[in-house]
Steps between C-alpha positions, in 0.01 A plus 500: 500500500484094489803557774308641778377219654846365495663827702211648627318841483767810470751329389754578230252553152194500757653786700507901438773635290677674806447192675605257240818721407577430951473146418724453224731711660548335809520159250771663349684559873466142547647394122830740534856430428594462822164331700618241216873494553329381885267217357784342346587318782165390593485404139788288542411357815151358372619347128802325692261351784233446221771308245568299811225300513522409109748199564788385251304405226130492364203655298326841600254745344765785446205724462324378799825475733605858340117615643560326804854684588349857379235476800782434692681776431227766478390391825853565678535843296132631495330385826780476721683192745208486772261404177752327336566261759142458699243575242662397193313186375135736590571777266664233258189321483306837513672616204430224279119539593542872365698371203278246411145737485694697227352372206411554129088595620687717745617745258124543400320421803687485810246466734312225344373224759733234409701259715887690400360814609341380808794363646690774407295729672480314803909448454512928539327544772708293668777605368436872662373350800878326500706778407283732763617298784840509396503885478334540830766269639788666378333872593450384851824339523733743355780401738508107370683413216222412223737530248831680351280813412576427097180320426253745286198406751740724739462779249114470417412501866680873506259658185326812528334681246542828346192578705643365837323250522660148627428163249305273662569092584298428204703700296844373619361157396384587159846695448617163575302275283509740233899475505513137539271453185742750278850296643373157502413472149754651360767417693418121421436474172833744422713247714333205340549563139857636586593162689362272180640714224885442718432182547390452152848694392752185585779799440311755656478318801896388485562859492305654760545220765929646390388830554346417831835326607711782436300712712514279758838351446654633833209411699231236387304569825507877446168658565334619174475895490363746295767587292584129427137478329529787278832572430675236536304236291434637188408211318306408713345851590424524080369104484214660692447793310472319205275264630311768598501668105394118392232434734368766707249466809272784389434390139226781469515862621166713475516874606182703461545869332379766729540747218616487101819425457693602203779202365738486225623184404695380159472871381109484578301763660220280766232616712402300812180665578404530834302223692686225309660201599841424387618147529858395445636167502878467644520153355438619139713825545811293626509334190483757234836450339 
């Protein structure tokens, strides 16, 4: 697909079944409960240095500074401290090369000559040849600290296939990319729209900056957990999920029928027959009274 030259060969909808079920598997590993209980704190760490350069008072792209702190984040979490902290502003940069060569003539023809796609070829190349250093680093120095072992380039590195056989650099880099592209977006746009429709909400806001000092009434320097996040801030746990229902990231969703599909809908008998596309739209669907 139009994402290829984005991951790279054999990776995710470019790879085998078996191969591609390994993958999203070991994604999965990296996404549980409680790998995310242990990014909290890096979480933390990065918004409270990141809101610290913001000063008392002044103007700011919320979108752009909300982009800004996501990198930040998914850098501690997915690649680990050693990248975080030496090789951050390269794959930063790197990234938005990669971004930036996605494009509407991508979808169509992704490896058309043009300037966007150039660089972001050029930006993945290097981008392996960055991340393949890094692994051969930490392989021949298993004994120095690279990092607290959390970060899911730790768990990528350890892959094998159902056939034995080990991923490759190239691989763990595309892995990499490919989760990058599906938490930046997201992730940004979700924490946008929830941050404008608060501060939009003069009584919203009142009410969840009260929620937030009950929780940490004993303790205004308490260290923000897990638990805190989703159980303990409920308004402002559901603020998100209803920005989410109002203005979701993926506003189309097309899934490709491998074979006919019978559906019944409003008392309706429906056949999807086989080699269909079926495109649904989130941002229509979340609206339907």
């Amino acid at each position: 697909g139009f994402m290829k030259p984005v991951f790279g060969p054999g990776i995710v909808y470019d790879a085998s079944k078996k191969n591609r079920q390994v993958q999203f598997q070991s994604m999965a590993n990296g996404l549980r409960t409680a790998r995310l209980k242990g990014y909290t704190a890096k979480i933390e760490r990065e918004t409270r240095q990141y809101f610290e350069t913001w000063g008392d008072s002044g103007e700011l792209d919320l979108f752009h500074a909300l982009s800004e702190l996501t990198i930040l984040t998914s850098s501690r979490c997915l690649h680990g401290d050693d990248v975080r902290e030496n090789l951050f502003k390269e794959v930063s940069e790197l990234y938005h090369d990669l971004d930036q060569g996605l494009t509407p003539l991508t979808v169509f023809f992704p490896n058309a000559p043009t300037a966007a796609h150039k660089k972001r070829n050029a930006a993945r190349a290097k981008m392996v040849d960055l991340f393949a250093k890094v692994i051969k680093n930490r392989r021949d120095n298993p004994n120095v600290k690279h990092s607290d072992g959390t970060d899911i380039l730790s768990i990528f590195m350890d892959v094998k296939y159902k056939d034995g056989s080990a991923i490759t650099d190239e691989q763990v880099t595309g892995l990499l990319i490919a989760l990058l592209f599906a938490g930046q977006h997201t992730s940004c746009i979700t924490s946008t729209w929830t941050s404008l429709f608060i501060l939009n909400n003069p009584e919203i806001t009142k009410r969840i900056v009260q929620e937030q000092n009950g929780v940490f009434d004993s303790d205004p320097d308490a260290a923000v957990d897990y638990k805190m996040v989703n159980e303990e801030m409920p308004l402002l746990h559901n603020s998100m999920k209803e920005a989410l229902r109002l203005c979701p990231p993926l506003i189309l969703l097309i899934r490709y029928a491998l074979k006919e599909v019978k559906v019944k809908a409003a008392g309706k008998d429906y056949t999807i027959p086989k080699g269909d596309m079926v495109l649904i739209s989130p941002s229509v669907g979340m609206r339907i009274p």
